[in-house]
N, C-alpha and C positions, 0 to 999 in steps of 0.2 A: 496726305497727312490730315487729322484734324483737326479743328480748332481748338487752344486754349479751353477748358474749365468755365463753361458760363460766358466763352463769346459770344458777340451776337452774329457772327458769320458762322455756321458750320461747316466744314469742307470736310466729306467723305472719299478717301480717291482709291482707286484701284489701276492697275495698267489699263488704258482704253478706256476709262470709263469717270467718271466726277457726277457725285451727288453735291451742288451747294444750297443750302438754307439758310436763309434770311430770318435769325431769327431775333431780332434788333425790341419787335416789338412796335407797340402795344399789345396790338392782336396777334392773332396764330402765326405761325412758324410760313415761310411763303417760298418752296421750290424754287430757286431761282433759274437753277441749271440742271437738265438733269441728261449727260450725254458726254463728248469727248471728252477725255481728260484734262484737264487744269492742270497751272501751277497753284499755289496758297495767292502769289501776290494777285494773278487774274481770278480767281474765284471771288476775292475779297473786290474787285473791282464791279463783278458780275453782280455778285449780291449787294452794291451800292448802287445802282444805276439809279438813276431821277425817276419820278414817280413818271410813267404814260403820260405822253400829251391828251389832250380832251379827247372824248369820241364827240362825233358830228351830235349836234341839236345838244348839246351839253355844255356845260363851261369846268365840269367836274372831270378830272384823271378819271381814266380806269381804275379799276377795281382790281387789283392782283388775287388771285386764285390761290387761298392758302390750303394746307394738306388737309385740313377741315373746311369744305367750302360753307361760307354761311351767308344766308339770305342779308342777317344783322349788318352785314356790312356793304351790303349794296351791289353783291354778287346777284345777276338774275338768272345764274343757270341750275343746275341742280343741286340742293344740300347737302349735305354732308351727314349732317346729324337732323334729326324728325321724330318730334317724338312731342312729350304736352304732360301737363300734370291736368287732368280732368278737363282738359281744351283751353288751359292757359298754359303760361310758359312754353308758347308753340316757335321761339325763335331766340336762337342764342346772339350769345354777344362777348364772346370769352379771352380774355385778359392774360397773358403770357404771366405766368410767376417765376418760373424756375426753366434755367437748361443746365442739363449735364450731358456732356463729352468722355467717351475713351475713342481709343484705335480704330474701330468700326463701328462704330451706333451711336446716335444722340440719344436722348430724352427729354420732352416738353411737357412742361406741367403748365396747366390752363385753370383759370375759374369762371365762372358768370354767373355772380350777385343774382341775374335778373332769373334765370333757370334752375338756380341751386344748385349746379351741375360745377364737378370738377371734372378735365378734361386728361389722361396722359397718353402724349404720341412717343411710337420707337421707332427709329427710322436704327437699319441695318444696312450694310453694305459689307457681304461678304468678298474672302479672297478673291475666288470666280467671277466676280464682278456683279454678283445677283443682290438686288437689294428687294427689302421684305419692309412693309410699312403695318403698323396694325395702331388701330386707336383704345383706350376702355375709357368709361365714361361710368361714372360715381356719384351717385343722389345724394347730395350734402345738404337735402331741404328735409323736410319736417313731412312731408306728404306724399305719396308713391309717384314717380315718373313714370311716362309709360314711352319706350324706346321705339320707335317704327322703324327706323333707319340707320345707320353708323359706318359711313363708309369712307374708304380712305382717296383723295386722288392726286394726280400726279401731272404735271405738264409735260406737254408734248409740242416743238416749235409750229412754229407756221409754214417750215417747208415739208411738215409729213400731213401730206395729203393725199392719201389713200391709207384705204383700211383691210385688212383679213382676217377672219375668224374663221370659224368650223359650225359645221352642222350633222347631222345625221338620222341614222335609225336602227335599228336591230337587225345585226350583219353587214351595218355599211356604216361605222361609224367615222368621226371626223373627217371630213373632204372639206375642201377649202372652198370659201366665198370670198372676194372682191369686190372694193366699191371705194366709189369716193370719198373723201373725207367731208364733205361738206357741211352748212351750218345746222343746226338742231342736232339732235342726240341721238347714236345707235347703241341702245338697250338692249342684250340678251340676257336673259331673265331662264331661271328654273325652276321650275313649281315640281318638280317629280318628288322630289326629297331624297334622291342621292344626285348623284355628280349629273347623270343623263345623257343618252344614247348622243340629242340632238343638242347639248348644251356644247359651247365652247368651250373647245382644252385652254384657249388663252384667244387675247387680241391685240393684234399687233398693227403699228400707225407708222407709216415710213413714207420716203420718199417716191416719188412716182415710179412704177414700174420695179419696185428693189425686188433682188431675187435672193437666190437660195446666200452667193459670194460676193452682192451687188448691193449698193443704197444703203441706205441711213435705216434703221427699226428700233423699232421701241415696242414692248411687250409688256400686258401684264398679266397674273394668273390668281384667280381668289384660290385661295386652299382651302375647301370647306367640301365636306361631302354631303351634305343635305341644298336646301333653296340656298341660291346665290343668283347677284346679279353682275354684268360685268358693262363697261358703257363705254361709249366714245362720245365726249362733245363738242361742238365749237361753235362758240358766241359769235355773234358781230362784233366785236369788241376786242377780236383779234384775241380771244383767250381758248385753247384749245385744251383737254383734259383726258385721262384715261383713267378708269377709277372703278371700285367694283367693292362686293360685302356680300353680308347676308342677307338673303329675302327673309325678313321677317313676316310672318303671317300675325292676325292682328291679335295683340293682346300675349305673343310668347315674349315677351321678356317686359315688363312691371317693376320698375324697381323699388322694394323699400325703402327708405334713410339709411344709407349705411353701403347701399348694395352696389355691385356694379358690373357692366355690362363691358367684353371683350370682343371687340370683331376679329372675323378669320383674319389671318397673315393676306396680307397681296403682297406679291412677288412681282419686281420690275425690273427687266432686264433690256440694258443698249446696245446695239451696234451700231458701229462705223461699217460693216464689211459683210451687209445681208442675213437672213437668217441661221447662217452656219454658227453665225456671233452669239444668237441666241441660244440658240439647244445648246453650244458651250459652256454660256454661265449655268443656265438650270443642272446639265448636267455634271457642270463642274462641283455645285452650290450637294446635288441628292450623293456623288461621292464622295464627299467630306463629312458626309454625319458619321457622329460614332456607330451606330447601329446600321448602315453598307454593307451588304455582305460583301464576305470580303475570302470566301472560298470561291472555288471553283463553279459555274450553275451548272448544276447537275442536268445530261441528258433523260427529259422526263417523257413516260409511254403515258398518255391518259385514257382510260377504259372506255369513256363514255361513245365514242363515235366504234367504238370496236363490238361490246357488248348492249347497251343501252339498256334495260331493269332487267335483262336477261343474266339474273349472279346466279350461275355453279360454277362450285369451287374447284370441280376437275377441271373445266374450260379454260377460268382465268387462271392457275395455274400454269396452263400450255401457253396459253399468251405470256406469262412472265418470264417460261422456260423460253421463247423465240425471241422476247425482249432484252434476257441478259445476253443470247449469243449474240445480236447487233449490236451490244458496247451500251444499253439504255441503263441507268443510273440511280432514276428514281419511276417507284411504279407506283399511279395514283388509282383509288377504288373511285369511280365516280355515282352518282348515284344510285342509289337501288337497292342499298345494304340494311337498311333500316326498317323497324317496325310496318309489316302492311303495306310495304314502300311498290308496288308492283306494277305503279302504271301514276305520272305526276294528279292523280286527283286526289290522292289519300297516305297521310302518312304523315306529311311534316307536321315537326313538333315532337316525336314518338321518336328520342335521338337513343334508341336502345338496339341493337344487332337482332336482327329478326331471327330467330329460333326456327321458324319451319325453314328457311334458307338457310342460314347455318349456325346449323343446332351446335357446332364445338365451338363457337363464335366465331371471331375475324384471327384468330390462331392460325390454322392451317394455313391462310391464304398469307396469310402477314410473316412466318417465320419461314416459308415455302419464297417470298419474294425476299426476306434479309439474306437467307442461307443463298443468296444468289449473287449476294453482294450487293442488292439495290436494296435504297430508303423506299421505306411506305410509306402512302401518302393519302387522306382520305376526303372525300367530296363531303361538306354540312353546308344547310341553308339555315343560319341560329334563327333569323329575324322574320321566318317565315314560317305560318302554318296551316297546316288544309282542315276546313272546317270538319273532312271527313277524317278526324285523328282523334284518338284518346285523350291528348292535351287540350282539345278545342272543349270536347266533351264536357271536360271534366273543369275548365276555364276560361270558359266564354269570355271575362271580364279584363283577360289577359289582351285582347286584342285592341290594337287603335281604334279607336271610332270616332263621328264626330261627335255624337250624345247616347246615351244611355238605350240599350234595347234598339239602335239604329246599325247596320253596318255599312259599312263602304261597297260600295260598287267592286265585285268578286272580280281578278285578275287571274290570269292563271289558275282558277280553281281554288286561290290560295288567299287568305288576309294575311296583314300585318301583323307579328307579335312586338305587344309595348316592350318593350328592353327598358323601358324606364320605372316600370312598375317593378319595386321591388323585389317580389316575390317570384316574378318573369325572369327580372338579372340573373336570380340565386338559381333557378332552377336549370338555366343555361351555362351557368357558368359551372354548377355541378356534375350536368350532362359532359363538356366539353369537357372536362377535367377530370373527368373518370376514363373516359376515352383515350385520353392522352399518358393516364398514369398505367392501364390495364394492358394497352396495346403499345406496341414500338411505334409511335408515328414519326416521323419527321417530318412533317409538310399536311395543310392543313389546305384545301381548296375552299372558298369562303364565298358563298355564293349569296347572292340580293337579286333576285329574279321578278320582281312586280315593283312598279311607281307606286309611293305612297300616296292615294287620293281619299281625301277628309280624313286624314289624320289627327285624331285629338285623344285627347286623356281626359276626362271628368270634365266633358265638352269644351274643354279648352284645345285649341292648338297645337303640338304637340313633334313636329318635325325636328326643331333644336331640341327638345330633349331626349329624343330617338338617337337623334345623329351623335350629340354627346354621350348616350347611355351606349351606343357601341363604341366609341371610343373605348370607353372604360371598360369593357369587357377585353374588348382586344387588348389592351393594356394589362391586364391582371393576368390572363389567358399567356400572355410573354415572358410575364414578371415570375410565374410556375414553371414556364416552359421553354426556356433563355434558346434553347436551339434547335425547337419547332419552326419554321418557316412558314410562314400563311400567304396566303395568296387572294387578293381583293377581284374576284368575279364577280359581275352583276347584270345576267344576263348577257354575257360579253364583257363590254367595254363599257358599262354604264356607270362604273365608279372609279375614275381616272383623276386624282387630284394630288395634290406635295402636300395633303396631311392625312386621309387615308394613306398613304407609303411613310409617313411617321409610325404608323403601326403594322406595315407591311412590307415582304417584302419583293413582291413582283403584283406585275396587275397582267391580268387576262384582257387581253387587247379586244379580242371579237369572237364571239362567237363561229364565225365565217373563218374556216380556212382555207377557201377558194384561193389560189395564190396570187390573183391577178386584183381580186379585189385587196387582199391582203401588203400587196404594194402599195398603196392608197393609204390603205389603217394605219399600216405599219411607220409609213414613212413622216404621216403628220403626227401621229401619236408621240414618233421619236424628234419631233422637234422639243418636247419639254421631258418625255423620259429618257435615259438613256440605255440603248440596250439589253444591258443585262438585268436590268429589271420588268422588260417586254415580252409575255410568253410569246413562243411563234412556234407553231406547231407544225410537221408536214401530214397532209389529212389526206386521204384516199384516194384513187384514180378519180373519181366520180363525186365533185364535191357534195356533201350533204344539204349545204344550203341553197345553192345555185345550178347544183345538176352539172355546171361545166365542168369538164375531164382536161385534164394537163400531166404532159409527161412528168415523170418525176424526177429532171432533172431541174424543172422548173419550180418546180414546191421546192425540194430542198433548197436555192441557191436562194428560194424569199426569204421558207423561215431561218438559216443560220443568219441573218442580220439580228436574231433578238437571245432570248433565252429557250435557247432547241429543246424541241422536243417532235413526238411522234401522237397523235390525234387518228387511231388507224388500226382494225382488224390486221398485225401483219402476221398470224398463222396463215391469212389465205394469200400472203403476196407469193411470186413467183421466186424461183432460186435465183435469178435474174435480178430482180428487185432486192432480194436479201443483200446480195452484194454490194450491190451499189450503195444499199442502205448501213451497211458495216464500214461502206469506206467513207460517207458520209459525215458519221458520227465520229470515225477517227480523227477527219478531216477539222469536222468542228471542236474536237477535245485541244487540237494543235491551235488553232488559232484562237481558242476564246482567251488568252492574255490581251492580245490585239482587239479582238470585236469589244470586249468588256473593259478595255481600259484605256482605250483610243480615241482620239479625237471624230467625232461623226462627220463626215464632208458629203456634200450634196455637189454636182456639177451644176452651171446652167445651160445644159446643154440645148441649143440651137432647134431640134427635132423634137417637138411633142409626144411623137409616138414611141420615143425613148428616152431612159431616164437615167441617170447615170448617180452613183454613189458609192462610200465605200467607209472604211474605217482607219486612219494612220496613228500607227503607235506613238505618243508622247514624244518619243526622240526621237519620230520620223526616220527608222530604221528601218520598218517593216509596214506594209499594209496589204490591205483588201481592199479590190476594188470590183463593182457590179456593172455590165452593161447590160439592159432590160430594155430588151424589144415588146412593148406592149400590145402594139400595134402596125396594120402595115403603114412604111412612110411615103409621104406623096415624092419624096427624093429619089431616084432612083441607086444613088451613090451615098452612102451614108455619110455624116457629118465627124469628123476626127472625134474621140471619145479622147476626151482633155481630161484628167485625173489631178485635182486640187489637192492643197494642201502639203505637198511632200519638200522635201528640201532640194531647193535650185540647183546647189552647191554641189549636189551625189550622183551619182551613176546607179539604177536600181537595174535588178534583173528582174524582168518583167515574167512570170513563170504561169501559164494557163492552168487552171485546178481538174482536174479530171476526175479526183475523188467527188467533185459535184456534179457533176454529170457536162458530158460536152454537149449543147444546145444541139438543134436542128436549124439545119441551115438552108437557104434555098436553093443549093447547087451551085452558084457561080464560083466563079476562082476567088479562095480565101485571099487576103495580104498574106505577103511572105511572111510576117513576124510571127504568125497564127499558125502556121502548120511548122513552123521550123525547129519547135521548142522554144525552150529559154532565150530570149534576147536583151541586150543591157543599153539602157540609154537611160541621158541625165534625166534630171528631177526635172530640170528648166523646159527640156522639151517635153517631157507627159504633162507638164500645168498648164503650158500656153501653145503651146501644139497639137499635142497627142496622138495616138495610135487611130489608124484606119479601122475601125470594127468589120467583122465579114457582117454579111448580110445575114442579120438572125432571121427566122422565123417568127411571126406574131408567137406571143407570152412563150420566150424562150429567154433566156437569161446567161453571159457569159461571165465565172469570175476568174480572177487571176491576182495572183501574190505578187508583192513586187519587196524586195528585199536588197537594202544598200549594199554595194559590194565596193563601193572606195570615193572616192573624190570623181565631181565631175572630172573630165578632161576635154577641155574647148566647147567644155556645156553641151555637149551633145553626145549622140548615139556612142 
């Protein structure tokens, strides 16, 4: 519950979880608690404690760590806010004036005399237990501010001491890093100007060794899809922090008298019970927006790994004729359609149906894949253009640069187009809107293929106003087009954030549909998205980007963990393959209530070289669950596959899926439970027991349904 109207305790609670804030005053609002849940009368305890005893060589308390850390106040670690009016006013000092309280959110209104600057914090804490912090800051002086910095952060105890983030690259995006939490500050910073291949999806601070159902964690996530920073700190001073914003480059945001400046949302979420607690809230937090899709995700075929700038239109009509009889749903055009478009060095920008390719336009091919029962769906790169295009041509000026007659270091063949230059907006937003009103689309694949480097406008800067001028495009672009779906690709995985999916509504995980690397992507990606917002494609014998070949029992059983689809030339699969690939898609049309509206569970299971996961429906009636042999195990006996999550209390019949394909095995004698059909045992023994797996094959994959059929009985088999 929260506090009273203008208390000075705020207490935000959720099941599991209590945000309290001290905000009594003078200064900023100071995180007291932010973790197991409270009653009111101990939160109110919590946020009274006596100020720190001394630090050593000092006769002065600690300095508590408010949601705006400031130097002003004798904090020595990192600020909050940075910023100067012509190189004064370089340090604030800001004075609580106002708090207002409802059900889930506070608000702190702040001023500082000495900066001119008024200050207001939101702190949120939704149902899911996800809380979102953001500050904006307001030039109440007479002379322009110049903003470097605005960032929010959060405490984290002194028993979370160790850290994990993500890093990556193009086809191998987010894999996990480990480290200790120790003193001074771990910075991960993004200069690309979108979200980034090698940027963290989030950073999470927990107890030693916590695992997937295990330790204490605490997460946070900037929502911004341009420069962002995200950090871990901790003082000698026994003050620990996690905290993140915008990289501001120098000189983008100045503010007038008058004006003022918002940082992106961070999102912080707790657990008591490892990271499964996490992707919980986030995913609890992205399916409660009104704008959730909230149909069925259509099984989508995408052209690009099947045809690549190779468009006739008698071709990819055979492919949409092989695509509607395997049950595919939506058929996406991916690049190549366009003006000149005949090979990635020439064309973008030129968002017009290329006439020698097809002279009746995108007609034939578009009412050839409706009359099939599947949505069209079309590949555009708006924010990209190749110098070799009629648009470059003919609008040099349109493009980022850092100054005038300079350009940026060539990417792909290709520059930046300003989306903040007015006449750039208009002209994109008429292209895309003509396309949309001429043709039936439903689905819009939304591609950002090159890092923005020296990005500026009238040699200023120019990253936030890129990043917010597509906002607002994809905004208007929805507000025409209410049930258009788009889709956030960038180069893969390179723009994965909770505010590009304010305007979107799935993200393209990776380029890479190698399925073994795609365990990796898929599974830390889905620690903050969930699911049915995660493309996951099954891609050819022969992956495109890594050359590795896997049965395709084993592509399919990665990608139905996300939003299925097909990445794959299937006129040349075999009649063999077609089947399997028909029962597949049956297979996933039955279960995506469950995969897409399920609780995500991770095992920790014992063996490295396997991974265990699955999906259990809400009232733990029904789930999926994965055994994934990645690797061979130094065990010669496999380790019991424990399946989390389900209810103690039930009897499930544990049922093998065969429409996924039944792995390869090494030959030994399976478990009876594995060859015998269906078998029924409690919930209590699959969570803290579990089943013997047979000995998979390196990257083979086993799944199996498991569906309540009455009350345990003596909790077991």
């Amino acid at each position: 519950m929260p506090s009273e109207h203008g208390s000075a305790v705020v207490h935000l609670s959720r099941p599991g979880v209590s945000l309290v804030v001290d905000a009594a005053g003078p200064g900023l609002p100071v995180i007291r608690h932010w973790g197991p849940e409270l009653g009111d009368a101990d939160a109110a305890y919590v946020a009274r404690q006596p100020d720190e005893p001394a630090a050593i060589n000092t006769p002065d308390p600690a300095v508590p760590v408010a949601i705006l850390p400031e130097a002003g106040t004798g904090h020595m670690g990192r600020p909050g806010l940075r910023g100067h009016r012509a190189g004064t006013a370089w340090s604030s000092a800001f004075t609580l004036t106002a708090t207002s309280v409802t059900a889930d959110a506070a608000t702190f209104t702040a001023r500082d005399e000495r900066t001119g600057l008024e200050l207001v914090t939101h702190v949120e804490l939704a149902p899911a237990g996800l809380a979102r912090l953001r500050h904006t800051v307001t030039n109440r002086g007479t002379t322009p501010y110049t903003v470097d910095a605005l960032e929010v952060a959060v405490p984290v105890p002194a028993h979370a001491d160790e850290l994990l983030d993500f890093t990556g690259r193009w086809a191998r995006e987010r894999h996990p890093q480990r480290r200790a939490f120790d003193h001074g500050a771990w910075v991960r910073e993004s200069r690309r100007g979108r979200t980034g291949h090698d940027a963290t999806i989030g950073l999470v601070a927990g107890t030693r060794g916590f695992g997937h159902r295990t330790g204490e964690v605490w997460a946070v996530h900037v929502a911004w899809s341009g420069n962002h920073v995200t950090y871990a700190q901790r003082l000698p001073e026994r003050r620990s922090t996690l905290g993140g914003g915008e990289l501001l480059l120098g000189g983008e945001v100045i503010l007038a008298p008058g004006e003022s400046y918002e940082s992106p949302w961070l999102y912080a979420a707790y657990s008591g019970a490892g990271l499964d607690g996490i992707g919980a809230a986030f995913h609890g937090w992205l399916r409660s927006r009104p704008g959730h899709p909230d149909a069925p995700r259509p099984v989508v075929l995408n052209t690009w790994e099947a045809v690549y700038f190779d468009h006739d239109v008698d071709r990819l009509r055979g492919l949409a004729d092989v695509a509607a009889d395997l049950g595919v749903e939506r058929f996406v055009l991916d690049d190549g359609w366009f003006t000149g478009r005949r090979n990635s060095s020439a064309g973008l920008g030129d968002w017009y149906v290329d006439p020698d390719v097809w002279p009746d336009g995108l007609h034939p091919l578009v009412d050839h894949v409706t009359g099939l029962g599947m949505d069209f769906g079309l590949w555009v790169e708006p924010e990209m253009v190749n110098p070799d295009s009629a648009l470059f041509r003919a609008h040099p000026e349109w493009v980022l640069r850092p100054a005038d007659g300079v350009l940026p270091p060539p990417g792909r063949r290709q520059q930046v187009l300003d989306v903040s230059h007015p006449d750039a907006y208009a002209y994109l937003l008429e292209r895309l809107d003509d396309l949309l009103c001429t043709y039936r689309i439903a689905y819009l694949k939304w591609d950002h293929n090159r890092d923005l480097v020296d990005a500026g406008h009238h040699g200023r800067a120019a990253v936030r106003e890129q990043t917010r001028a597509v906002y607002r495009l994809l905004a208007e672009l929805r507000r025409r087009h209410p049930r258009v779906e788009i889709e956030s690709c960038s180069s893969g995985g390179a723009r994965i954030d909770l505010e590009v999916l304010e305007h979107t509504a799935r993200v393209w995980a990776s380029d890479c549909n190698d399925a073994l690397e795609r365990q990796a992507i898929q599974r830390w990606t889905g620690l903050f998205v969930p699911p049915e917002l995660m493309g996951a494609h099954v891609g050819p014998p022969r992956s495109h980007t890594t050359a590795r070949t896997h049965d395709l029992s084993f592509r399919v059983a990665t990608a139905v963990f996300g939003h299925f689809g097909l990445e794959w030339d299937v006129t040349t699969a075999t009649a063999d393959e077609r089947t399997a690939l028909r029962a597949a898609i049956a297979g996933y049309k039955d279960l995506r209530p469950v995969l897409h509206g399920g609780t995500v569970v991770r095992g920790d299971h014992p063996d490295p070289a396997a991974w265990v996961h699955g999906v259990v429906a809400p009232d733990r009636a029904t789930a999926v669950f994965a055994y994934v042999q990645l690797a061979t195990s130094v065990d010669a006996v496999p380790a019991p596959w424990r399946m989390p999550g389900l209810d103690p209390d039930r009897v499930y019949r544990v049922t093998v899926l065969p429409e996924f394909g039944r792995p390869a095995t090494t030959g030994r004698i399976d478990p009876a439970w594995y060859g015998s059909g269906p078998v029924e045992v409690g919930g209590r023994v699959l969570g803290t027991v579990g089943l013997t797996p047979p000995v998979l094959a390196p990257e083979q994959a086993l799944l199996v349904r498991l569906d309540a059929v009455g009350p345990a009985a003596d909790g077991g088999v």
